[in-house]
C-alpha positions in Angstrom: -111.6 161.5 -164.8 -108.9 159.7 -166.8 -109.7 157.4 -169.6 -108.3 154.2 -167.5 -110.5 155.7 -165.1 -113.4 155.6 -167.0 -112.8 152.4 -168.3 -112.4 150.7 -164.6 -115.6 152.5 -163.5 -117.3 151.1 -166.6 -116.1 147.3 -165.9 -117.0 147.3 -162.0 -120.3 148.5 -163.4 -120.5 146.1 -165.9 -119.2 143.1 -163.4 -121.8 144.5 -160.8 -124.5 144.0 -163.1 -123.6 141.3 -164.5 -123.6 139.4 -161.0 -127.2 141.0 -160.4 -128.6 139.2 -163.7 -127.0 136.3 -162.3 -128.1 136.1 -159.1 -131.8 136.8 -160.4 -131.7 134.2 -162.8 -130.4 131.7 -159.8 -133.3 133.3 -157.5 -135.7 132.5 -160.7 -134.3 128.8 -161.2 -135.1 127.9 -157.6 -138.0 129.3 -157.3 -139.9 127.3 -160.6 -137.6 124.3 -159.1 -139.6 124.8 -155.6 -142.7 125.6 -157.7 -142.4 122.1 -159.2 -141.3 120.0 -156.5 -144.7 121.6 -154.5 -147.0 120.8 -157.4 -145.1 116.9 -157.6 -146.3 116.9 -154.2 -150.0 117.9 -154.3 -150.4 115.9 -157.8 -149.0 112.7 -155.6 -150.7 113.1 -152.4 -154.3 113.5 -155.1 -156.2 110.7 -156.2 -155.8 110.4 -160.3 -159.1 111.7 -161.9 -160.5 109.3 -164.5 -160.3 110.6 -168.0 -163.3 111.7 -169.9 -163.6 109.6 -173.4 -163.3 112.2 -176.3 -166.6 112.4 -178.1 -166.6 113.7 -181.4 -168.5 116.5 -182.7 -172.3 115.9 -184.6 -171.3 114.5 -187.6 -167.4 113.7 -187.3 -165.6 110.3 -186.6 -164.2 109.9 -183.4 -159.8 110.3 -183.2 -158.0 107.5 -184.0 -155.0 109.5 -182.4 -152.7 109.1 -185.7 -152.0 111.2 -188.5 -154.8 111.9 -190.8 
């Protein structure tokens, strides 16, 4: 095999892979878009859950929610 040979085997390798990263990123990207759109759903079509109040530990003030 000639160098030039070598070097075009090496490129359509390259280019080859290069478009399979690609096109499992895109696959990837759809998928967690899908993923979210489904869970948008689910967490739309639930009632909201009322929140818990935060109690504070035996001995420790209750958060204020600003910096200490």
């Amino acid at each position: 095999m000639t160098d030039v040979a070598a070097v075009e085997l090496t490129s359509r390798t390259l280019e080859a892979a290069g478009a399979e990263m690609a096109a499992r990123l895109q696959a990837g990207v759809r998928e967690r878009a899908a993923a979210r759109r489904s869970s948008l759903k689910s967490a739309a079509a639930s009632p909201p859950s009322a929140q818990q109040p935060v109690q504070p530990a035996p001995g420790r003030t209750p958060p204020t929610g600003g910096v200490a």
